[in-house]
N, C-alpha and C positions, 0 to 999 in steps of 0.2 A: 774598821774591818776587824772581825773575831775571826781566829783561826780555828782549822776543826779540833785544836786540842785545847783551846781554851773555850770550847763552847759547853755549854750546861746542858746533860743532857734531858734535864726536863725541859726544857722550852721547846717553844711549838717549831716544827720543822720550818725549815730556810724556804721553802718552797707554799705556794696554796695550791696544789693541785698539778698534772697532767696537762701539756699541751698536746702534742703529739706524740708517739713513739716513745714515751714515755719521759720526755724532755721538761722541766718545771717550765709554767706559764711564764714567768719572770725570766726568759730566755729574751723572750720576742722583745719584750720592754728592752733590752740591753742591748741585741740587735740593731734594732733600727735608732736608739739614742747614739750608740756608734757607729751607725750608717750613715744617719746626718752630720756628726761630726767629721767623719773623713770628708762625705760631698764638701763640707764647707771647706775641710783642710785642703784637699787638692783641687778645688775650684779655684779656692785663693792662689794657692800654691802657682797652679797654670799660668794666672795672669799675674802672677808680682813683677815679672823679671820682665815681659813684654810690654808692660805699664809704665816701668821705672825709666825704661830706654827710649821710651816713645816720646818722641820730639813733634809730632806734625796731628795727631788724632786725641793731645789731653791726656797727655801723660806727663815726667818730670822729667822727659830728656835728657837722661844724664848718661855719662860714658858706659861702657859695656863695664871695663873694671868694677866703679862705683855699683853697676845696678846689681853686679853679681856677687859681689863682697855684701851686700846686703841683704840677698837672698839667700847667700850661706849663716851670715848673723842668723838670719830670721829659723829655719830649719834645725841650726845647731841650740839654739837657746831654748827651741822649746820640746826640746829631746831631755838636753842636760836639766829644765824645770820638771821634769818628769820627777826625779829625785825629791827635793823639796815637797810636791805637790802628794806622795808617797808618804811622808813626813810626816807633812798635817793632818792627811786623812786619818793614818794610824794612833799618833797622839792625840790629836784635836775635836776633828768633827767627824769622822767615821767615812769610809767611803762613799756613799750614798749625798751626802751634804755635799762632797768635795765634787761630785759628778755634775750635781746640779748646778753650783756656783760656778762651777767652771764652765760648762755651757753659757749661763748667763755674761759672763767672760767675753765667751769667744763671738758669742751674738754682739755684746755691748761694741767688742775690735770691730768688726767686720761693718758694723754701722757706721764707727769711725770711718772706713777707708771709703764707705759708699758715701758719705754725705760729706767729708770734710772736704774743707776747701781746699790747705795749706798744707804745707808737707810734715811741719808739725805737726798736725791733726793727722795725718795720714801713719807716721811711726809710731804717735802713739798708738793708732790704734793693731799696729802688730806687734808690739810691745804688751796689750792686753789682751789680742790674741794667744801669747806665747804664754802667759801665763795663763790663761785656760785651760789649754792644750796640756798644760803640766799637770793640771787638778783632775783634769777628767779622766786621760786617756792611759795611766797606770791603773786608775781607779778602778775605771768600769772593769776592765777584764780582771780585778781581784774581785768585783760580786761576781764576776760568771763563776769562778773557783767557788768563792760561797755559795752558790747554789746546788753544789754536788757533793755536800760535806763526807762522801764515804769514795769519791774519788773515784779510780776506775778508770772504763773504759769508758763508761758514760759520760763522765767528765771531759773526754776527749772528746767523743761525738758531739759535746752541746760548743766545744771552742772550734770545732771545724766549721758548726753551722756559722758560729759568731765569727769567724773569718769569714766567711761568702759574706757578709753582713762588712764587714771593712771594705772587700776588694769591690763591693754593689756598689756603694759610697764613693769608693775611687774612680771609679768609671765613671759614674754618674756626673757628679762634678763637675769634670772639666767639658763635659759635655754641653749639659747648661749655660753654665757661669761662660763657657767661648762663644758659643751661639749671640747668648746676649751682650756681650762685650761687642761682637763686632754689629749688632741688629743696633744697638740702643747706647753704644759706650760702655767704656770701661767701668762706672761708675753702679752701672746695671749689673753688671756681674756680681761686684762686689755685694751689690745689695740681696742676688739671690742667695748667696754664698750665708747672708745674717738672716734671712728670712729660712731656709731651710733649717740651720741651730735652733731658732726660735721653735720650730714645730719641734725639732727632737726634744729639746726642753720641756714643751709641753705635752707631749705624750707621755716624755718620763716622769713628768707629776701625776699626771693622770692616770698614770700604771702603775704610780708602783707599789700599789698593795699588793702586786702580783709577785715581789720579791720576798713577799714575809721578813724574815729578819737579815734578809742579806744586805751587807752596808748597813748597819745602823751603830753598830756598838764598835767601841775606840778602842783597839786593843792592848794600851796603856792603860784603861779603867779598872783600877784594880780596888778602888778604895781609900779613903784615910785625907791626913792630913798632909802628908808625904808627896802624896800623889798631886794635891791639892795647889802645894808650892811649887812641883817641875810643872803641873798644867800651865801657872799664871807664868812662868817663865818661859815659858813656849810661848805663849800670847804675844807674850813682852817682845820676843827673837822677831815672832812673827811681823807685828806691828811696826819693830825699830826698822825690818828690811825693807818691809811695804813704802816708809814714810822715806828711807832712804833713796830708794828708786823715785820715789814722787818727787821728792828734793831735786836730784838729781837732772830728771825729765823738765820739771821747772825752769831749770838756770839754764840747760841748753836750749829752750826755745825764747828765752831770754837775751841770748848772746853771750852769757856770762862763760858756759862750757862751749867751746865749739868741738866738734864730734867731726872729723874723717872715715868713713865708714869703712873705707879701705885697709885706714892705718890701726880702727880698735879690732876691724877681722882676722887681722894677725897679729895684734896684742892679745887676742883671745883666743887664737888657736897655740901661741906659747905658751900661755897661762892654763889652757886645759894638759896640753903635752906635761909639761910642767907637776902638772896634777898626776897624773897618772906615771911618769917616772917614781916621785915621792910616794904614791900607796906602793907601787910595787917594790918598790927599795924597802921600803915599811914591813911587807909583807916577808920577806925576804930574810930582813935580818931582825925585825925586832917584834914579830910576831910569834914566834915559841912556836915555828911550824916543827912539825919533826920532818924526817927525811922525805918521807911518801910524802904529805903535803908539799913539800917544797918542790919536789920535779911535778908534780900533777899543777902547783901556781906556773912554772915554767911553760906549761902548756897551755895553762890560760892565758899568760903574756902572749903565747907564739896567735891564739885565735883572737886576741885583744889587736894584734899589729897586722890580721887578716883581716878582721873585720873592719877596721879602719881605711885600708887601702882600699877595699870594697865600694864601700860608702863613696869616697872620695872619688870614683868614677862612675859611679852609679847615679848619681844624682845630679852630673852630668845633664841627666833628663829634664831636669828644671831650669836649666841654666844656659850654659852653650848650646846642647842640640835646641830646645826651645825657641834662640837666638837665630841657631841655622833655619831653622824649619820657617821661621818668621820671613826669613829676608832672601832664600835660598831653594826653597823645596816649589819643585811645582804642585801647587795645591787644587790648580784648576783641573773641575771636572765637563771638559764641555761638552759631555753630550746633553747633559741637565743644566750645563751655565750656572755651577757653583763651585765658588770658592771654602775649601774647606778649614775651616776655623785655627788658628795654629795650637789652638790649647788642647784640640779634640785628638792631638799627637800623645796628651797626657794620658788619656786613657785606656792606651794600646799595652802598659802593661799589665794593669790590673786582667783584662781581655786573657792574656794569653796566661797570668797566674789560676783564672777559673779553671781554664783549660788544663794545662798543666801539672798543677798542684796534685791531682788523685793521680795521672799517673806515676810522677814522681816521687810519690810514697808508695804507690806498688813498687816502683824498679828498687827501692833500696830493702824493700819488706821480701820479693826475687831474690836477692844479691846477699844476704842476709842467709837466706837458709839455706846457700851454697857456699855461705863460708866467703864470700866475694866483697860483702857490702865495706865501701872502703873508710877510714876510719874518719872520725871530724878532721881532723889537719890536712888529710888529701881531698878531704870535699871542698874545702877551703881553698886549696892549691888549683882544683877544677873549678871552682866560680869565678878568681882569678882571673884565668885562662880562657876561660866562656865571656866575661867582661871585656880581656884584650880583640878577643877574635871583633866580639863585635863590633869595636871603634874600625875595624878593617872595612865594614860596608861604608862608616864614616868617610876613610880616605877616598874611597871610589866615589862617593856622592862630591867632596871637594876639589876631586880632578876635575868634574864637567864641572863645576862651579868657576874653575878657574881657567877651562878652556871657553867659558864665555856662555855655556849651557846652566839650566835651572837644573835642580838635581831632582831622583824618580824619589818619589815618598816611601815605593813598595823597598827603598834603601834605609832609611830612618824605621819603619817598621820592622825589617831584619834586625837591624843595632836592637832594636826594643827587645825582641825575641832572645837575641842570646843572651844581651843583660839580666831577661827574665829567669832562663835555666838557671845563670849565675847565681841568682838571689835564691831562687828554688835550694841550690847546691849548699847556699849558707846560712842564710836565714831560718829556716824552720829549724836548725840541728843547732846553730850555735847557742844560743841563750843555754837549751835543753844540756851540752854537754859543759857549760860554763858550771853551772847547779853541781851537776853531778861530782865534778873536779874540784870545786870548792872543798874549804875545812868546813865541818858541820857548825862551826860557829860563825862563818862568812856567809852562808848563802845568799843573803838579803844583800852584803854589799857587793857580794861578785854582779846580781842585778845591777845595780847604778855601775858597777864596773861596765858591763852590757853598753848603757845607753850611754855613756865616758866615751865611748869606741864610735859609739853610733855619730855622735855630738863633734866628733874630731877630725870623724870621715864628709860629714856634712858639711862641716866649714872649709874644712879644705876645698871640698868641690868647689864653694865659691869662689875662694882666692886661683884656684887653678883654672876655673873658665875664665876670669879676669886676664887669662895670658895670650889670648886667640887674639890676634892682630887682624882684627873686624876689617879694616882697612887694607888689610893686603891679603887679596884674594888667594894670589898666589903662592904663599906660606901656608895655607890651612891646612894643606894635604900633609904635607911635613908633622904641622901638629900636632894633627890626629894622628899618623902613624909615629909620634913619640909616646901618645897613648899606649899603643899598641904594644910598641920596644918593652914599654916600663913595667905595665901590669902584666903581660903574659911574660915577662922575665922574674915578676913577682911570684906570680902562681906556679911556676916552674921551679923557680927556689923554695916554693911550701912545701911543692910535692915531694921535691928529691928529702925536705928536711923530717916530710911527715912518719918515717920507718922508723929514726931513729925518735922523734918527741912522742910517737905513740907508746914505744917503753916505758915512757915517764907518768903514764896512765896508771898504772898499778894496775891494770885489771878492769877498768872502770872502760864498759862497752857502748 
C-alpha cells in the first residue's frame, strides 16, 4: 500500500474513470471482493458452533464448553491476524497481492471444512481460514482509502457504500450457507461458504484493472541495498512463522501435541490481556509521552476496556444465543410448515445495521449542533447498557424455557435489536476516536491496539458461553440475567466515569 504522501505525483491517478456519482470504478471491484468475503465469514461463522455440538445429524458432538471455546479461538485469532497480515502487505507484497492470496486462503479453509473428513482436516482448515481473513480483510479497506488519495468527503461516501457491501455479505451468508446445512448437511454449507470466495476471487482478478494503482506498491519500497536486507529478513520472519505453525499443526495431528481447546482459549485470552497490560505500561512510562499524550492514552485504555467488554457479550450471537435458538426457540412456522433455519438468526443484525446505521449518524450529526452529541466514553457507557438491556429479552425467553414452554423468536430478535444500537453506539466512533487520541507517531499501532480489544472481547465470548449449564434448564434465567447485572453495571460505570476522562481529551472532539 502507498500512502497519499508517499505517492508520486506524476503517475497516473489511483482510479480509471467514474462509476457512478462520481465514485472510481475500482469501488465495485472492492465491494463485492468484501461482500463475498463476509458471505463466507458469517456463513461459516453461523454454523461453526451448531456443527461442533451436533451429536445426531454429522457433526463433532462435543460439549457446549469445548465447541464454544473454539469458536472464540477461531473469531479472536483472526481479528488479532489482521495485524500481521497489515505487516506483510505494507512491507512485502503490497495490499492488492495480500487481498488476493488471502482470499485464495479462506477458499482453500473453507474447502477444508466442506470435504474433510477428520477433525484434523476440519481445524486445519479454520486455522487457514484465519489466516486469510488476516491478509484480506485490513487490506482491502486500505485500497478503498487509496482510491480517494485527496480524501474528503468522498472518501467517506465511497466507505459507507463499501459498508452496505460488508453488512449485504453478512446477511447473505447465514442465509444460504443455513438453508443448505439443513437441505443437504452441514458439509453443503461449508462448501457454499468456498465456492462463493472463489467468485469474489475471481471477480477481483478480473477487475482489477479497475483499481489502477491502488494496492500495488509496498510502502517500505524505498530503494537500495538497505532496504534489500530488511526485505529478505521479513521473508525470513515470514517463512520461520509460517513453517512454525505448520510444524506445530503437524505434531498435534500426530499425537505428539495434544491441544485442549478450552485450556489454550484461556492460555490465550492471558497472553493477549498480558499483551495489552505490557504496551500500555510501555506507553505510560517508557514512551516519552508528555503530559497531554499521556491522559488522552488514559482514554484510550478507558475505550480499549469498553471495547472489550462489548465484544465479549456481543458475540454472544455466535455462540450461546446460537445454541438457544438451536435447542430452545420455536422456529416453526405452521401456517407454511416451515422450519426456520437456526443460522438465518445470524442475519438479523446485519438487517437492522442497514436500517439503522443513516439514522444513527443523523441523531449524532442533530445532537451535535445542539451542543448535546455525547462524547466517545458516554457512547461507550450507552452501548454497554443497550447490550445489558438486551440479555433482559434473553431472561424472559429462558423463563418459558424452563417453565416447560419453547421460547417466541420475536424475543431473540429483540436481543439482536438492541445489541445492534449497542454496536451502532461503538463501533463506527471507536476506532475513529482511538486515531484521533493517539500520539502522531502511534496512530498505526493504536490500530492493532483497535483489533487487541476486538480479539480479547471475542475470546472471552467464548470462554463465557462455555458457562451456561445447557443441562439445567432451570439456571439459564439466572444466567442471563448475571449478563444483565454485569454489563449494564459496566456501562453505568463508563458513563458516570465518561465527564471526568473526557477532560483527559485535550480538546480532541
Amino acid at each position: 500500500m502507498i500512502t497519499t504522501s508517499e505517492r508520486d505525483p506524476a503517475a497516473p491517478s489511483s482510479t480509471t474513470g467514474p462509476l457512478v456519482f462520481g465514485h472510481p470504478r475500482g469501488l465495485m471491484t472492492l465491494f463485492f471482493t468484501e461482500m463475498w468475503e463476509r458471505f463466507t465469514y458469517y456463513g461459516m461463522r453461523a454454523l461453526l458452533v451448531l456443527f461442533l455440538a451436533d451429536a445426531v445429524n454429522g457433526g463433532f458432538g462435543l460439549d457446549d464448553k469445548t465447541a464454544t471455546a473454539i469458536y472464540g479461538l477461531y473469531i479472536s485469532v483472526s481479528y488479532i491476524l489482521c495485524l500481521p497480515g497489515g505487516w506483510i502487505a505494507d512491507r512485502l507484497i503490497g495490499a492488492r497481492r495480500a487481498v488476493f492470496h488471502g482470499g485464495i486462503l479462506i477458499t482453500i479453509g473453507n474447502l477444508l471444512l466442506a470435504f474433510g473428513s477428520t477433525p484434523g482436516t476440519f481445524y486445519g482448515g479454520l486455522i487457514v481460514i484465519a489466516f486469510g481473513v488476516g491478509l484480506l480483510k485490513p487490506n482491502v479497506s486500505a485500497m478503498v482509502a487509496d482510491l480517494y488519495p485527496e480524501g474528503g468527503g468522498r472518501r467517506d461516501a465511497g466507505f459507507t457504500i463499501f459498508y452496505m457491501g460488508i453488512n449485504l455479505g453478512a446477511f447473505l451468508g447465514p442465509i444460504v450457507t443455513g438453508w443448505l446445512a439443513v437441505q443437504y448437511g452441514w458439509h453443503a454449507g461449508f462448501a457454499a461458504a468456498a465456492a462463493m470466495m472463489a467468485i469474489g476471487v475471481a471477480q477481483f482478478k478480473l477487475f482489477q484493472s479497475q483499481l489502477g494503482n491502488a494496492g500495488v506498491h509496498v510502502s517500505s519500497a524505498k530503494g537500495g541495498d538497505a532496504n534489500a536486507a530488511s526485505t529478505r529478513k521479513s521473508w525470513i520472519a515470514v517463512g520461520a512463522a509460517t513453517a512454525l505453525a505448520v510444524l506445530v499443526y503437524a505434531l498435534c495431528l500426530t499425537g505428539v501435541i495434544r491441544i485442549d481447546p478450552l485450556s489454550l482459549a484461556q492460555t490465550t485470552g492471558a497472553v493477549l490481556a498480558a499483551i495489552a497490560v505490557l504496551y500500555f505500561g510501555y506507553m505510560f512510562f517508557f514512551a516519552s509521552l508528555d503530559t497531554i499524550e499521556k491522559k488522552r492514552m488514559v482514554v484510550i485504555l478507558f475505550l480499549f476496556v469498553g471495547c472489550a467488554l462489548f465484544w465479549a457479550g456481543f458475540e454472544q450471537t455466535g455462540a450461546s444465543l446460537n445454541l438457544f435458538a438451536e435447542r430452545y426457540v420455536d422456529r416453526t412456522l405452521a401456517a407454511i410448515d416451515f422450519v426456520i433455519p437456526t443460522a438465518w438468526f445470524q442475519s438479523i443484525n446485519s438487517v437492522f445495521i442497514l436500517i439503522f446505521a443513516a439514522p444513527f449518524a443523523a441523531l449524532w450529526t442533530s445532537l451535535a449542533r445542539r451542543n448535546l452529541n455525547p462524547s466517545a466514553p458516554a457512547k461507550f457507557g450507552f452501548a454497554l447498557i443497550l447490550l445489558g438491556i438486551g440479555f433482559l429479552f434473553m431472561v424472559v425467553a429462558a423463563n418459558a424455557v424452563a417453565s416447560g414452554e419453547k421460547a417466541m423468536p420475536m424475543l431473540l430478535v429483540m436481543t439482536y435489536l438492541l445489541h445492534t444500537w449497542g454496536e451502532l453506539c461503538l463501533s463506527p466512533v471507536g476506532l475513529s476516536y482511538v486515531t484521533k487520541l493517539a500520539p502522531a507517531r502511534y496512530v498505526s499501532q493504536m490500530m492493532g491496539v483497535w483489533f487487541l480489544a476486538t480479539s480479547v472481547g471475542n475470546l472471552a465470548a467464548g470462554l463465557l458461553a462455555g458457562m451456561f449449564e445447557t443441562d439445567n434448564i432451570a439456571a439459564m434465567p439466572g444466567q442471563f440475567m448475571q449478563f444483565v447485572y454485569f454489563i449494564c453495571g459496566a456501562g453505568i460505570v463508563l458513563l458516570l466515569l465518561s465527564k471526568p476522562v473526557k477532560k483527559l481529551m485535550g480538546g480532541v472532539e
